[in-house]
C-alpha positions in Angstrom: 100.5 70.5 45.6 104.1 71.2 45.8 106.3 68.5 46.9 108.9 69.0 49.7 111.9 66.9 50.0 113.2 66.7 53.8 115.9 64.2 55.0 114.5 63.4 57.6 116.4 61.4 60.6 114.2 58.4 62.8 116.3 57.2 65.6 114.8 55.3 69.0 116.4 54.1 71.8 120.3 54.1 72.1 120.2 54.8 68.5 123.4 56.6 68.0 124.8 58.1 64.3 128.2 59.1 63.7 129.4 62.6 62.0 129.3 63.0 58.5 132.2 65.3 57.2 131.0 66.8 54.0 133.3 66.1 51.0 133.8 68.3 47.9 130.1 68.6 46.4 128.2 67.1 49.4 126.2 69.1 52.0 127.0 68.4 55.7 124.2 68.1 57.8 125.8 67.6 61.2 128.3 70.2 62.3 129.4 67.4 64.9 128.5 69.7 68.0 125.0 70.9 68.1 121.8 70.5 66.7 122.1 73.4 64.5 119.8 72.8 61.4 117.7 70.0 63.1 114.6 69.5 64.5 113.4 67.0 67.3 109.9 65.5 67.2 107.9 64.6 70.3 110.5 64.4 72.5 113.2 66.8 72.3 114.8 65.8 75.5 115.5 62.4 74.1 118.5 63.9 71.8 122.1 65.1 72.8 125.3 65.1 71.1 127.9 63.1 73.0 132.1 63.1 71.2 130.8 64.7 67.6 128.1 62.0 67.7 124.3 62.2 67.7 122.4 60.1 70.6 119.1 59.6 71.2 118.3 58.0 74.9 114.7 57.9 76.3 111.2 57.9 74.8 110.8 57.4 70.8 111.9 60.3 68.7 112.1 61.5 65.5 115.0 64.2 64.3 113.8 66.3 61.2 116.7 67.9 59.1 115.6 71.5 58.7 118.9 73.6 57.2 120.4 76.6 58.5 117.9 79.2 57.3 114.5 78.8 59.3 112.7 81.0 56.6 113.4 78.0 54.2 113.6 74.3 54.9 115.9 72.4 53.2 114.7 71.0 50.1 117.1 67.9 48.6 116.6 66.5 45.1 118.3 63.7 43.2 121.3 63.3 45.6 123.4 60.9 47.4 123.4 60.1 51.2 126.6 59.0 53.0 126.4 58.0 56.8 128.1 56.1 59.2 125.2 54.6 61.6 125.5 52.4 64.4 122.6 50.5 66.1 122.7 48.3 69.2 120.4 44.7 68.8 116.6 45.2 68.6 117.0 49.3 67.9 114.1 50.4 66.3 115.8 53.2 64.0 116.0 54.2 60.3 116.7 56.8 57.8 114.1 58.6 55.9 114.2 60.6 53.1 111.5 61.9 50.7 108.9 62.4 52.7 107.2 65.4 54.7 
């Protein structure tokens, strides 16, 4: 069985994540004004990009990172992760990685 490696994005409720700017030899994910490259779970609706931030308000939802090309998800192996997150108290949120 061949192994796919997805970042994959879990956010709930007023679980915002701040831009990440790609630096030399990283990838950036978030393009700071869309959704571009990402995928919403259950409830689509729940996600929004507010001031180059990502926001997730209403029902749980999970936001899959996809890549630009929808012929060929984004595979990631051996890398680093850089984020700046910010949760509110009793957020239910996390990142995932490694996983399908």
């Amino acid at each position: 069985m061949h192994a796919f490696y997805r970042l994959i994005l879990a956010a709930a409720l007023l679980a915002p994540v701040a831009t990440v700017f790609a630096e030399e030899g990283f990838v950036e994910l978030f393009d700071g004004k869309s959704l571009t490259g990402w995928k919403a779970g259950e409830n689509d609706a729940s996600w929004k990009v507010v001031d180059g931030t990502l926001i997730c308000r209403g029902p749980r939802n999970h936001l899959f990172y996809m890549g630009t090309d929808p012929a060929k998800p984004a595979e990631f192996k051996n890398f680093h992760l850089k984020a700046e997150v910010l949760t509110k108290p009793k957020a239910n949120s996390g990142i995932y990685f490694h996983t399908r």
